[in-house]
C-alpha positions in Angstrom: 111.5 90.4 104.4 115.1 89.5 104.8 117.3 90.1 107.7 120.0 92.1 105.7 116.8 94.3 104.0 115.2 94.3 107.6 118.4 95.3 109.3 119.3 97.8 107.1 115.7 99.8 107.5 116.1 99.3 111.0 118.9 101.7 110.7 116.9 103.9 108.9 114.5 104.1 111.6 116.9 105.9 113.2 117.4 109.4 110.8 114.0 110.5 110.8 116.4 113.8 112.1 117.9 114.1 108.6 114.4 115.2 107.1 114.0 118.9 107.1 111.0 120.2 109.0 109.3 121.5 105.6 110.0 118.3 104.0 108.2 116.6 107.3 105.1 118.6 106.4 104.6 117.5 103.2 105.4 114.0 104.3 102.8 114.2 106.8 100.3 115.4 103.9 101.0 112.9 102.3 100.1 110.2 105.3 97.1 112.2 105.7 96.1 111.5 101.8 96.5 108.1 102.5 94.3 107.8 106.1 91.6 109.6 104.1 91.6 107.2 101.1 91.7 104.2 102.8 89.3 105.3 105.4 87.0 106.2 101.9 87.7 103.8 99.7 89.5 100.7 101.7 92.5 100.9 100.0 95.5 103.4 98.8 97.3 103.2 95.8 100.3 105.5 95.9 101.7 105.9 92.6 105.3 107.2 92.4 105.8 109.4 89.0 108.8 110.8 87.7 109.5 111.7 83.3 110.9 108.4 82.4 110.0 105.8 85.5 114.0 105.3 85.3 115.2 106.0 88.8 113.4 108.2 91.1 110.2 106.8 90.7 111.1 103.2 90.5 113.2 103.9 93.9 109.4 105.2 95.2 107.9 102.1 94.4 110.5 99.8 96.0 110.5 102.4 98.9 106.9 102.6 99.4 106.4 98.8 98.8 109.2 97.7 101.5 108.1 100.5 104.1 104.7 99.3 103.5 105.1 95.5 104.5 107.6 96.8 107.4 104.6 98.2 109.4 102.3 96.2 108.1 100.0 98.0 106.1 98.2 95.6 103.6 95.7 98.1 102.5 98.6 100.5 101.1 100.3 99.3 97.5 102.5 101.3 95.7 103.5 101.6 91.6 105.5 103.6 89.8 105.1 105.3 86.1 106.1 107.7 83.8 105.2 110.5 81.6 107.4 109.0 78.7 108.8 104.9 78.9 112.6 104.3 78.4 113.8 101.5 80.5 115.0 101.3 84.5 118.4 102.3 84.6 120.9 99.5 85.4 122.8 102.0 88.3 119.2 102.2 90.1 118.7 98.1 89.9 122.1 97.7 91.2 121.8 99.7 94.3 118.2 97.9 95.2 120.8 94.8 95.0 123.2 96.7 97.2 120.3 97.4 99.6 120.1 94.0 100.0 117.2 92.9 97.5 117.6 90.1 95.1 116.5 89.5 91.2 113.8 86.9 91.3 113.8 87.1 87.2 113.4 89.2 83.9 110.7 89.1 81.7 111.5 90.3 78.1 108.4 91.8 77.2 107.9 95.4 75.2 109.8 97.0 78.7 112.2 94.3 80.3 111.2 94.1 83.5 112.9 92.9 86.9 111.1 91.3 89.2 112.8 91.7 92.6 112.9 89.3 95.9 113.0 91.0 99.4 112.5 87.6 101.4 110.0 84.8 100.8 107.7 85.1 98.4 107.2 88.5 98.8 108.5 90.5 95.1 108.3 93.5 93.6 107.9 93.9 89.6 109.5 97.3 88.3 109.6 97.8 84.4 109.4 101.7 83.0 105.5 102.5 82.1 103.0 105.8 81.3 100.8 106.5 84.3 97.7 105.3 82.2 99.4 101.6 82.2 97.3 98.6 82.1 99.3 97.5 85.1 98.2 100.0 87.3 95.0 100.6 88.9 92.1 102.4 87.8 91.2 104.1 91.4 92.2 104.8 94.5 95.2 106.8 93.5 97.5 109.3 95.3 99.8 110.4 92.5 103.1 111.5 94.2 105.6 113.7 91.8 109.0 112.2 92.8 111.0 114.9 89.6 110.0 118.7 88.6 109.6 118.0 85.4 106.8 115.5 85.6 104.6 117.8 88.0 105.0 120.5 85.1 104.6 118.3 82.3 101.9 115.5 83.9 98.7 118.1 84.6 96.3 115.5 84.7 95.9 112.0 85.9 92.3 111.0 85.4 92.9 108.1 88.8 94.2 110.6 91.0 92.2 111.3 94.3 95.5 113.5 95.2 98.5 114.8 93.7 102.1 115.9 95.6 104.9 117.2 94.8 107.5 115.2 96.4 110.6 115.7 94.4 114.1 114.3 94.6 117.4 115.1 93.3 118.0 113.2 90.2 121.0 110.9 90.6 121.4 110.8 86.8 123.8 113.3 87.6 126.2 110.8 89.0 126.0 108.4 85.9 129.9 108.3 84.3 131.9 109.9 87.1 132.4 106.5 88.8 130.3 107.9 91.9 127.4 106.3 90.9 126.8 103.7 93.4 127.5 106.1 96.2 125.4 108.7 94.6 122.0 106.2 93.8 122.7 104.5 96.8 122.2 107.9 99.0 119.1 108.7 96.9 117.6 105.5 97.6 117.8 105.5 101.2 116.4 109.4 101.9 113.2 108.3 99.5 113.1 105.0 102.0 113.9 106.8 105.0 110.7 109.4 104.3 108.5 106.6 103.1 109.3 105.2 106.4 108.8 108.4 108.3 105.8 108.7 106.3 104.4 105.3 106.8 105.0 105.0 110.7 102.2 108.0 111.3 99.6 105.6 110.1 100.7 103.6 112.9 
């Protein structure tokens, strides 16, 4: 991990007060979903699912993935899907950048896809995909609902061993006002900040 990505977390570390107490108590469901599985199975995938894996849910994923290697959890992954595929919005991939994460490369497949450097070899590979994706795994699964609409419209996914509702405020909202690095930039670093709080009771 980098020292700008590292520094910046470590600040982080330091507004677990900015989470609402009902917010904590889903968080520290969803820490207990992931003791359980691991304890069960050896290993938790936590998928991140939001309508169009565009934003919120890739923001999960980077989230989950960065909190993960911070404490040092190797038997914790994280993924992100959709119920639909579009594409990852630009204004989420340039506030990963501003975060301090680099782009290691594109791939131009059916979804572009950007993989993303957070210090040495370590990368994380975010492209918009449907929860029954090739890419992601087949068990193990605690399906987190990052957006409203995909915990109404997403009833079922077959891999789940759990499913929460953790939703966020979609920063779409922002997108042509000029605010939008302020506003994805904010959005990313509450869905960090409880992945943190969340990942530091497995500790």
């Amino acid at each position: 991990m980098n020292k700008e990505i590292k520094s910046n977390i470590e600040a982080l570390l330091e507004q677990y007060d900015t989470i609402a107490a009902e917010r904590k108590v889903v968080l520290q469901k969803v820490a207990a979903a992931i003791v359980s599985t691991i304890e069960e199975k050896g290993t938790a995938n936590i998928l991140y699912v939001c309508t169009h894996n565009s934003r919120r849910s890739h923001f999960g994923q980077v989230a989950g993935t960065l909190a993960a290697h911070y404490f040092g959890l190797e038997n914790t992954n994280c993924f992100s899907a959709g119920t639909e595929v579009t594409e990852m919005n630009i204004n989420a991939v340039n506030a990963l950048l501003a975060f301090g994460l680099g782009i290691k490369g594109k791939t131009e497949t059916e979804q572009q896809a950007y993989v993303f450097d957070y210090g040495g070899n370590e990368n994380i590979t975010c492209f918009s995909k449907r929860f029954d994706d090739k890419s992601i795994p087949a068990q193990n699964i605690i399906a987190l609902m990052t957006c409203t609409d995909a915990e109404q419209n997403c009833p079922f996914i077959p891999a789940a061993l759990y499913r929460i509702a953790t939703p966020y405020q979609d920063p779409k909202s922002s997108d042509g006002t000029g605010d939008e690095a302020t506003v994805y930039a904010e959005r990313f670093r509450q869905i960090l900040t409880e992945c943190l709080y969340t990942f530091s009771l497995l500790k």
